[in-house]
GULO-67518 format. One record per residue (C-alpha): residue in three letters; z, x, y. Coordinates in steps of 0.001 Angstrom, whole numbers, plus 500000, padded with zeros to 6 digits. Layout:
# residues N
ALAZXY
...
***
This chain:
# residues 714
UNK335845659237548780
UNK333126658322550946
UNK334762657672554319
UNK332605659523556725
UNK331768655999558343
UNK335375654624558755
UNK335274653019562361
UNK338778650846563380
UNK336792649079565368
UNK334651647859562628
UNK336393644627560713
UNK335369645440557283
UNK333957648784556080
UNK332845650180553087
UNK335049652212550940
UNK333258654663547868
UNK335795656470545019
UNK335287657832541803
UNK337212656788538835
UNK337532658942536022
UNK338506657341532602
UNK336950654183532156
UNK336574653570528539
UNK334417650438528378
UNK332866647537530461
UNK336152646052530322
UNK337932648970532116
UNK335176648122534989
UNK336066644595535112
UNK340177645029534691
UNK339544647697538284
UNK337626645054539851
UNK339951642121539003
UNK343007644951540606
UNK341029645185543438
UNK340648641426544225
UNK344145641233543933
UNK345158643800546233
UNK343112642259548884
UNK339685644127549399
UNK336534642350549503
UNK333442642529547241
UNK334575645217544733
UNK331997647097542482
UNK332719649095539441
UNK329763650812537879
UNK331273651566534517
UNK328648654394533795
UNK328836656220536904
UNK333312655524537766
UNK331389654434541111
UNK333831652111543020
UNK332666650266545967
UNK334564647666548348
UNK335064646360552004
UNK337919646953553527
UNK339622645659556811
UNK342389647862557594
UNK341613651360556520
UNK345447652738556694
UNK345701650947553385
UNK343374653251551251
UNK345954655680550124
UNK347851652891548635
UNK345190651409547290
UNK343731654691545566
UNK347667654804544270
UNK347539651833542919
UNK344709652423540685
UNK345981655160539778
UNK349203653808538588
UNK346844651742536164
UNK346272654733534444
UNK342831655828535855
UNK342256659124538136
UNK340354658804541653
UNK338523661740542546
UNK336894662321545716
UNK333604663145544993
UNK331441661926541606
UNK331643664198538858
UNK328406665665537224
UNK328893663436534149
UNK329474660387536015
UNK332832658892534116
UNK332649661508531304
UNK335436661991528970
UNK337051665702528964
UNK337287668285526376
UNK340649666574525269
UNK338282663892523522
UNK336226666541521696
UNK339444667553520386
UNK341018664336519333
UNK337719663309517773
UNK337531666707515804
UNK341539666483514613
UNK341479662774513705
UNK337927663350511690
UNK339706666291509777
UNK342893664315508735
UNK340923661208507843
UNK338245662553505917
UNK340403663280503237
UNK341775659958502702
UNK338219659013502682
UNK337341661472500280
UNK340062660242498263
UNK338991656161498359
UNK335830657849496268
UNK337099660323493648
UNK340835660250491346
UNK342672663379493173
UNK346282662163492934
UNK347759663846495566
UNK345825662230498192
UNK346980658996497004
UNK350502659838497794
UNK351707657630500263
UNK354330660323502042
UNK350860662763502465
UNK349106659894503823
UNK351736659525505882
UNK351856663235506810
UNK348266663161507233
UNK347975659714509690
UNK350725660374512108
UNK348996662116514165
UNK346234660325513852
UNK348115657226515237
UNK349589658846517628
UNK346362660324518981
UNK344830656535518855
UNK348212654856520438
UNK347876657668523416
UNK344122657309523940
UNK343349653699523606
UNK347121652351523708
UNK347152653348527295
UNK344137652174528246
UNK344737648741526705
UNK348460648661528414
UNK346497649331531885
UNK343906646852531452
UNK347064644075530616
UNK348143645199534041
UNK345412644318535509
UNK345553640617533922
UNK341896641649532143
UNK342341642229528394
UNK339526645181526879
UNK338506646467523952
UNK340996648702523371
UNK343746646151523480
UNK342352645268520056
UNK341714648508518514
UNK345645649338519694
UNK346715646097517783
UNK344579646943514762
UNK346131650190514200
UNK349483649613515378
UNK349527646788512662
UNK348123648517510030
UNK350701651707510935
UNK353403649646510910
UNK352866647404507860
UNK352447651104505908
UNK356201652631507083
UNK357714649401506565
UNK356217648932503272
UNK357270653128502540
UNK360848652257504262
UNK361512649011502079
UNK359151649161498943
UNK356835646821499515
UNK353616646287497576
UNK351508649163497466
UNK348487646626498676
UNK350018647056502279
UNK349875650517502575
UNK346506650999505539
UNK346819654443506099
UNK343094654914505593
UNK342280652095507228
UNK344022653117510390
UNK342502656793510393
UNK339110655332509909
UNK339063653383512968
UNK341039655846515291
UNK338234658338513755
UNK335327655994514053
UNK335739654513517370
UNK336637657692518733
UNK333390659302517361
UNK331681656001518887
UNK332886656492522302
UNK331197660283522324
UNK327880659150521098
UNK328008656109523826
UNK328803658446526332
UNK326100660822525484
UNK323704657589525591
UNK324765656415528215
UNK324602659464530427
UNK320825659370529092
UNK320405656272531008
UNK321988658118534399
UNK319201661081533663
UNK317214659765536273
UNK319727660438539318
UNK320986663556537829
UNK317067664527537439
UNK316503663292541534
UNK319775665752542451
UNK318183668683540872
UNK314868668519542652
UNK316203670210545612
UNK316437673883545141
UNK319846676016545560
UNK318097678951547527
UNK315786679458549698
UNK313649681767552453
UNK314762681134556161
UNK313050683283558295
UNK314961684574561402
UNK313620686994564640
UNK315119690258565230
UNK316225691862568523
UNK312737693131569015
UNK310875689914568171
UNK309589690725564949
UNK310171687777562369
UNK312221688920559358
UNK312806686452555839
UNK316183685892554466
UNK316991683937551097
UNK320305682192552013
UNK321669679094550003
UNK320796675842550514
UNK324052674854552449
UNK323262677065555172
UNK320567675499555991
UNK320553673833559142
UNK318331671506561640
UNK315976673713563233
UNK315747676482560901
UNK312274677788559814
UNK312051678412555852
UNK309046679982554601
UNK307868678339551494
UNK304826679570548909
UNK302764678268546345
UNK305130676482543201
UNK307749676045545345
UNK310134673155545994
UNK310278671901549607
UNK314240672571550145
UNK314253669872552857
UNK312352667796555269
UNK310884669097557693
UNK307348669778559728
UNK304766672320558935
UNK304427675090561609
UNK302309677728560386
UNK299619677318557297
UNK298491674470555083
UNK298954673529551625
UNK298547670747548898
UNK301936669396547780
UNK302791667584544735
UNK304666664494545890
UNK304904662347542942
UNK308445662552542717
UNK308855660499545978
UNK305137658437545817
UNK304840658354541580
UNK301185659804542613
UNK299781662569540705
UNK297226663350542732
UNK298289666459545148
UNK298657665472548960
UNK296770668137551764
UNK299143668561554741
UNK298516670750557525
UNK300299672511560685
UNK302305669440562455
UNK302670667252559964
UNK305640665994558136
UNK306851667132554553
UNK309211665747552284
UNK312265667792550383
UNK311550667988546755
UNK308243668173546598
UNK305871670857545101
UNK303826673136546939
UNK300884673108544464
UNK298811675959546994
UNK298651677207549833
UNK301653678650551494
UNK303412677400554892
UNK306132677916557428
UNK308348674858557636
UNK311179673656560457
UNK313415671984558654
UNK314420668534560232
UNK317054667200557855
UNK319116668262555862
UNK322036666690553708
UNK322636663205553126
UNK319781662734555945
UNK317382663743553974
UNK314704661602552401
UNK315372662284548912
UNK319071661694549530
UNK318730658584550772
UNK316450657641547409
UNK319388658748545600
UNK321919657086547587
UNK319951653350547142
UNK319626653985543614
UNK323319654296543366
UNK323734651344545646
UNK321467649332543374
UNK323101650187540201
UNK326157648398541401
UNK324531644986542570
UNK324899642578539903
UNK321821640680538641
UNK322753636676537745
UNK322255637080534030
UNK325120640148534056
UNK327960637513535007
UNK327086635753531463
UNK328608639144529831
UNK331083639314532520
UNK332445635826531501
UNK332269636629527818
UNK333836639784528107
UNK336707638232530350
UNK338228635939527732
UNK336666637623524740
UNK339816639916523562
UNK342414637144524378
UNK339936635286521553
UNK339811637696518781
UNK343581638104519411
UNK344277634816518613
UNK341604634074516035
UNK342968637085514063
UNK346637635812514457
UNK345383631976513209
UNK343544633652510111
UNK346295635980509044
UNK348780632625509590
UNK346537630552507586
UNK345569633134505114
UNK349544633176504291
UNK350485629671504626
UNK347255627817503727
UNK345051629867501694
UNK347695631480499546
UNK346464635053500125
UNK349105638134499797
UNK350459639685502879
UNK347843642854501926
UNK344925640268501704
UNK345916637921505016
UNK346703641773507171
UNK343057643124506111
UNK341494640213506897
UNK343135639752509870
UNK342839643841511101
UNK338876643475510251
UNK338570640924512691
UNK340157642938515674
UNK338125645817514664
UNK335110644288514110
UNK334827642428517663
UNK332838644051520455
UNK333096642586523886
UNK332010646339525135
UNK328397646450523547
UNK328187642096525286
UNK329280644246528721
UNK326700646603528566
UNK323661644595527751
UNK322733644295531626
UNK324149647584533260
UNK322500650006531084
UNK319589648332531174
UNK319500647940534796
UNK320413651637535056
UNK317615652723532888
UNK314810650581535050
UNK316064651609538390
UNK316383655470537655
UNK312171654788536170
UNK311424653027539278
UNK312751656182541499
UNK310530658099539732
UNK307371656227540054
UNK307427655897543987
UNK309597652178543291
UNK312573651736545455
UNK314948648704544209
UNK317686647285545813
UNK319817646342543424
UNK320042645106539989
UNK319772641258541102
UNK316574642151543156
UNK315462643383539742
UNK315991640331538154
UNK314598638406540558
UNK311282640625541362
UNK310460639270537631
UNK310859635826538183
UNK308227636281540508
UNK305131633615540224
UNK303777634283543525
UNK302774637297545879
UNK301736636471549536
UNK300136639388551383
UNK300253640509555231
UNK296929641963556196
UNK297022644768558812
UNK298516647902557451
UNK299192645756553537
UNK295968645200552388
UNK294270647319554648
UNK295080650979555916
UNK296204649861559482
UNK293600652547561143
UNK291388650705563121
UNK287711651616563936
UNK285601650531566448
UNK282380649139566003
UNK279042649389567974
UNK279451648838571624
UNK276456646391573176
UNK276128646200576571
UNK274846643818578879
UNK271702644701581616
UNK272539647046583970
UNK275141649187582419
UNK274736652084580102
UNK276893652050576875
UNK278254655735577909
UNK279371654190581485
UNK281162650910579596
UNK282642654022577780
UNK284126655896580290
UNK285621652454581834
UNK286968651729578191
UNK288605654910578037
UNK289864654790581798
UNK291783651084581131
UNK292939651271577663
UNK294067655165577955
UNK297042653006580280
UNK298236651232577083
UNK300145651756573991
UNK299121648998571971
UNK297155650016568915
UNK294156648506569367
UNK294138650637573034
UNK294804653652571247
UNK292075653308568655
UNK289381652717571721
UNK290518655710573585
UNK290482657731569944
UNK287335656841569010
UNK285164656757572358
UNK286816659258574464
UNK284419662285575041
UNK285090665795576612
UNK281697665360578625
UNK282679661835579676
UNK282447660896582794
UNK286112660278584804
UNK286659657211585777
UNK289574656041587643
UNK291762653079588867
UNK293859652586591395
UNK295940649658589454
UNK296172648617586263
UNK297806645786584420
UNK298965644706580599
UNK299530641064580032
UNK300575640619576782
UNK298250638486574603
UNK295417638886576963
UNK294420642396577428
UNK293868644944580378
UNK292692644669584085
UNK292356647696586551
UNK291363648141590009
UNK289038650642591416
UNK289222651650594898
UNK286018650006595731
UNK287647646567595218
UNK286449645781591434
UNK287996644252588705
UNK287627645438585288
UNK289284643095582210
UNK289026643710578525
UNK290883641343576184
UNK289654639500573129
UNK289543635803572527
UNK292201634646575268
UNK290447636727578133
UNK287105635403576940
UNK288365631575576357
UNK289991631991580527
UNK286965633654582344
UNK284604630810580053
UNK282693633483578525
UNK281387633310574774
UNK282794635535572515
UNK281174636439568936
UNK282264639735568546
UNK286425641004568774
UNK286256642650572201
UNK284983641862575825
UNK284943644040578568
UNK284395642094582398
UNK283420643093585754
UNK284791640893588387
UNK284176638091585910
UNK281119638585584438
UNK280740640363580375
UNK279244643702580385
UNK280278645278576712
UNK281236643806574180
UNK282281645486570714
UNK284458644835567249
UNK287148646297566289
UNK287279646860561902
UNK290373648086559960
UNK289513649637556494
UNK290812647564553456
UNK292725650136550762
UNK291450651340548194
UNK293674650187545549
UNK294107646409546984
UNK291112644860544711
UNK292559646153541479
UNK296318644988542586
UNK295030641970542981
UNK293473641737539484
UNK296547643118537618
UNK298910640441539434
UNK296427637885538494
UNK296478638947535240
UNK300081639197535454
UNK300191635063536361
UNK300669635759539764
UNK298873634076542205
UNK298267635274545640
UNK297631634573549125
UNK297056636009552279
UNK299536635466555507
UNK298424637027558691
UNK297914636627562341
UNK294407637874562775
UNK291243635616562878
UNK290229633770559900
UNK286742635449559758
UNK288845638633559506
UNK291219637438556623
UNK288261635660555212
UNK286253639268555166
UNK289485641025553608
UNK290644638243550997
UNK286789637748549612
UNK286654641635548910
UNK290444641738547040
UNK290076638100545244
UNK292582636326547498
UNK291591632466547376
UNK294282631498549685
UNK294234631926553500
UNK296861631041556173
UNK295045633190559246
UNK296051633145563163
UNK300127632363562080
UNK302888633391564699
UNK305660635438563162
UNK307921631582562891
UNK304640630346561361
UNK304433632761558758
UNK307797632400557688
UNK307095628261557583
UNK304176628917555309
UNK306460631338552795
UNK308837628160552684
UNK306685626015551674
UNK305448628247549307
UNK308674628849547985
UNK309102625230547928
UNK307238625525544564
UNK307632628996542853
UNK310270632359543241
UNK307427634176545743
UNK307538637541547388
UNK306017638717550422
UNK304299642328550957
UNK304322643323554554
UNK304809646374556866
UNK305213645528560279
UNK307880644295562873
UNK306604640936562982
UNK306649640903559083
UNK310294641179559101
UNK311669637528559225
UNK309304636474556471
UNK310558639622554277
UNK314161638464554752
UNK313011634977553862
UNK310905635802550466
UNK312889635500547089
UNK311996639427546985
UNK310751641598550448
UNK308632644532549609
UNK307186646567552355
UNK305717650245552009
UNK307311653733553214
UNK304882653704556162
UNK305834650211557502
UNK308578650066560531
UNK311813650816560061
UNK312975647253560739
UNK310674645806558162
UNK312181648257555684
UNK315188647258556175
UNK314429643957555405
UNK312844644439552731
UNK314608644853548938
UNK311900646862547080
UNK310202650039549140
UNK307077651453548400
UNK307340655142548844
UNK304029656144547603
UNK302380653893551464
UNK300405651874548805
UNK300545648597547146
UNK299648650511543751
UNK302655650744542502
UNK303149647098542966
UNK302077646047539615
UNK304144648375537855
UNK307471647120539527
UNK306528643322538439
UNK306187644689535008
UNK309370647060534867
UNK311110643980536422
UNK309639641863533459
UNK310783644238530686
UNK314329645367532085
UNK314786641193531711
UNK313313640811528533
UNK315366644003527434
UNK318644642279528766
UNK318045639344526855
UNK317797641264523801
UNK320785643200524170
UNK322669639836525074
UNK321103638029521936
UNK322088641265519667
UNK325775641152521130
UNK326192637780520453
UNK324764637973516621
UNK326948640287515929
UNK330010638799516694
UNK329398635706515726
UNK328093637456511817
UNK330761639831511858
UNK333658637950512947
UNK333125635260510166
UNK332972637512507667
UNK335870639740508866
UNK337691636429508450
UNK336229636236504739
UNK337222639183503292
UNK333595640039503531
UNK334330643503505887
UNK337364645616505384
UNK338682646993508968
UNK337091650700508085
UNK333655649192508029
UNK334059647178511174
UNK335071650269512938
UNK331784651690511847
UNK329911647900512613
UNK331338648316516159
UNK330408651706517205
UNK326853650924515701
UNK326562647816517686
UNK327185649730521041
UNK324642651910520267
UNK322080649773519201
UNK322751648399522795
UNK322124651602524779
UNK318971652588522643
UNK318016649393523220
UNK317940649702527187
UNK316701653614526817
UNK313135652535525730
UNK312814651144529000
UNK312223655132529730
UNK309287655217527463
UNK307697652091527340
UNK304351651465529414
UNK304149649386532788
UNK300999650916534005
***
């Protein structure tokens, strides 16, 4: 159990197990309904994972909590197991012996071998067939009663306890030979139990994607370490010893082990796993690599800088996890369903085998078929998991192509989306600013406006600062020097030479105060008076024009939301095909514009900087970009990692699909039951064919939600 964060001074923290043994959607909901109960807040169950979540207040109580659960009948492990919630050998077994003792009888239903139709070698034959069905889904269904949530395999333990029982008693007291179910009852202990191995190897296909994100880190790899006389030796160590600091040499087609920062060499590195780009990245010495990725060529020396859970790529993998369990709206309609489902078919089956007796004047054999077939038959597990496995599908395909969702309900609501409003600087365009030609006034020589450029601004941090000191500064430059200088926010720069001048160099506010007239983005003043002026240009991205057009041709409509000048947004929203412009808004004004925005249609907002982060809580979905501020990816729920809006497009469509795919599964669950639950009633489906109807239904369910894999959103 994750408790590495446990604080007592915190009021409510967040608790992680792993619970083995879950069965079906049910078992998930019959945990969470425990948990309420016992008094934690917000409890998750992520039925295809065991991945329990929940706030607690008083963390003394955990032990007795993990007891608790484990009285239900479920085991709590500390860390996740490889499968996720996947059943042991024991049901390889039990699947194997009840298939062996049933297929006679089946064999027997088909051709005249006497023997098999000898009720004391049925007998002989089924007993442990029931008993293997009483232990494996008995159990389950006595926990889940404890828990005041009814599952599935309440009714398959009341379908072949019945039909068990009806057979002795009819053997015991000579009843008519039309009661005898012996078959009946091996065919759905056999079936069902077969059912539950195939959905588990399904649905473990639709938790590939983590699995495939743990393995991209490799187990081993080359630290290099000095000697006592300086010279630099290589050692291959495991991963695990590792630590911050360590060098690790690493050649062409390796993985990157870890983050870290390149120290010696250069190479191209395939980072698609992180960015969904196939194009190879160039990195040289000091800059910043990500573990997992591929060196394609080239060979370098790396210092690692993370390692662990700090990691990049654990992280990925830990809000994947994180957004499995977060609920989308449309999930609670299965939820509900599932709830009160069982308690349903109970009854219904009880009021048909009642009628079927007292009404209809069926025999007991004909009213007990009818009435098994019905609890067979019924699947509240494939109406629970029409959302998670397709959520589980989309968010392990969005990992993988450079698409960071948080949550399930951020899914659904990223596809509701009608409208996309853009920030500029750093969103639609690459945030590196250029600076234009420099005109001076008479008197002073563009290299000597320079050199008093580079003097002032060297003093600041602000970006705009650092891009003038990048992009004039010159080794043969002339030094110039103040005495003073001062920053007023929102105004610019002054400075002081020892001769008594004053130099200024602002934009619009300095040029609106000293009354001079400003057509370009900088001014630089001498005791008043303009004597450079210059603009300042920021590169729009490559990829924003045809972002634009796919959202467009999506039916989204866009607009742009910044704080720079209007000729600015104008110049950048022209070249992508954004008609709308709200230019020169305040961080409060921008969020004011989103609301009314809003007002009309689900919108998100795209941004990446600090003063983007209000607006990005505010937006029906926040998506900023792995190079934004931290702040404003925090507040966003869908991240970027590739630094692009690209992938943009392809999240609105996954978003759309995962939906649609939802739907389908819900509309398929509900057909079902409402066809086969009819005709169970009718006579129309014996209870060995609605063992097989059920398992097919749950798969249909899962393959359903696997083609969100394969199908395109490019």
């Amino acid at each position: 159990m994750e408790s590495d964060h446990f604080d007592p001074r915190r009021p409510a923290q967040e608790v992680t197990l792993h619970v083995q043994g879950l069965h079906c959607t049910n078992c998930a909901l019959s945990i969470e309904k425990h948990l309420t109960k016992v008094g934690v807040e917000k409890p998750a169950v992520d039925y295809a994972s065991g991945r329990t979540s929940f706030l607690i207040e008083d963390v003394t109580k955990l032990p007795e909590i993990v007891e608790s659960i484990k009285r239900l009948g479920y085991s709590v492990s500390d860390v996740a197991s490889p499968h996720g919630h996947s059943r042991d050998v024991a049901l390889y077994i039990q699947t194997a012996i009840s298939a062996a003792l049933t297929l006679p009888l089946l064999v027997g239903m088909f051709f005249s071998i006497h023997w098999l139709h000898d009720p004391i070698i049925q007998l002989i034959l089924m007993t442990p067939v029931f008993l293997i069905g009483i232990s494996h889904f008995g159990l389950s269904g006595l926990r889940s009663l404890r828990a005041g949530v009814a599952n599935m395999d309440v009714l398959i333990s009341a379908g072949i306890l019945a039909g068990y029982c009806a057979s002795v008693l009819t053997l015991i007291f000579g009843f008519s030979h039309d009661l005898i179910f012996f078959e009946a009852v091996g065919s759905i202990v056999t079936f069902v139990l077969g059912g539950h191995l195939l959905e588990e190897l399904a649905v473990q296909k639709t938790t590939s994607a983590i699995e495939e994100l743990s393995h991209l880190q490799p187990q081993e790899v080359v630290r290099l370490r000095s000697d006592e006389s300086g010279r630099e030796m290589s050692e291959k160590i495991s991963l695990r010893e590792l630590v911050v600091g360590d060098l690790v040499q690493i050649n062409s087609g390796d993985r990157t082990p870890t983050d870290g920062t390149i120290e010696r060499g250069s190479g191209s590195f395939d980072e698609s796993m992180i960015t969904g780009e196939a194009l190879p990245v160039d990195h040289n010495q000091g800059e910043r690599i990500i573990g997992g990725t591929v060196l394609t060529s080239g060979s370098v020396v790396m210092r690692a800088s993370a390692i662990g859970d700090d990691t990049t790529l654990a992280r990925i993998i830990r809000l994947v996890r994180e957004a499995q369990q977060k609920k989308p709206s449309i999930q609670r309609i299965g939820d509900a369903v599932s709830a009160v489902f069982v308690p349903t078919v109970l009854a219904i089956s009880v009021l048909v085998l009642a009628l079927g007796l007292l009404v209809f004047d069926l025999t007991p054999a004909q009213a007990i078929v009818r009435g098994l077939a019905i609890v067979v038959v019924a699947c509240p597990c494939a109406m629970g998991l029409a959302t998670p496995s397709a959520i589980m599908v989309a968010l392990g395909r969005a990992a993988r192509n450079g698409i960071l969702i948080r949550g399930g309900d951020t899914l659904e609501r990223l596809g509701q989306v009608k409208h996309i409003a853009f920030d500029k600087t750093g969103t639609l365009t690459t945030g590196e600013l250029s600076i234009g030609e420099l005109h001076t006034t008479d008197g002073f020589s563009p290299k000597t406006a320079q050199a008093i450029l580079v003097a002032l601004q060297r003093t600041s941090s602000h970006p705009i600062a650092q891009a003038i000191v990048k992009t004039l500064q010159d080794p043969d430059q002339e030094n110039f020097a103040f005495t003073s200088t001062t920053e007023t926010k929102g105004i610019g720069l002054a400075g002081h030479t020892a001769n008594g001048d004053l130099y200024e160099c602002g934009g619009q506010a300095l040029a609106s105060r000293l009354g001079v007239s400003l057509q370009e983005d900088i001014v630089l003043t001498k005791n008043g008076a303009p004597i450079a002026f210059f603009t300042i240009s920021d590169s729009i991205r490559t990829e924003a024009t045809g972002v634009i057009k796919q959202l467009h041709a999506l039916g989204c409509s866009t607009s742009l939301i910044s704080g720079d000048t209007l000729t600015k947004c104008q110049i950048v929203a022209n070249t992508v095909g954004i008609q709308a412009i709200h230019a020169q808004q305040l961080p409060e004004q921008k969020l004011l514009v989103l609301q009314d925005i809003q007002a009309r249609y689900p919108a998100a907002f795209v941004g990446d900087g600090i003063n983007d982060a209000p607006t990005l809580t505010e937006a029906n979905v926040g998506i900023s970009l792995s190079s934004a501020s931290d702040i404003a990816m925090q507040s966003s729920q869908v991240l970027l990692t590739g630094g692009s809006i690209a992938a943009l497009p392809a999240a609105i469509k996954l978003s759309r699909l995962t939906v649609s795919t939802i739907k389908q599964n819900l509309f398929w669950a509900l057909v079902y039951n409402v066809v086969t639950v009819p005709l169970a009633a009718s006579g129309a489906i014996s209870p060995l064919t609605g063992a097989l109807l059920m398992t097919m239904s749950d798969l249909v369910i899962v393959g359903n939600s696997l083609r969100i894999k394969f199908r395109s959103i490019s």
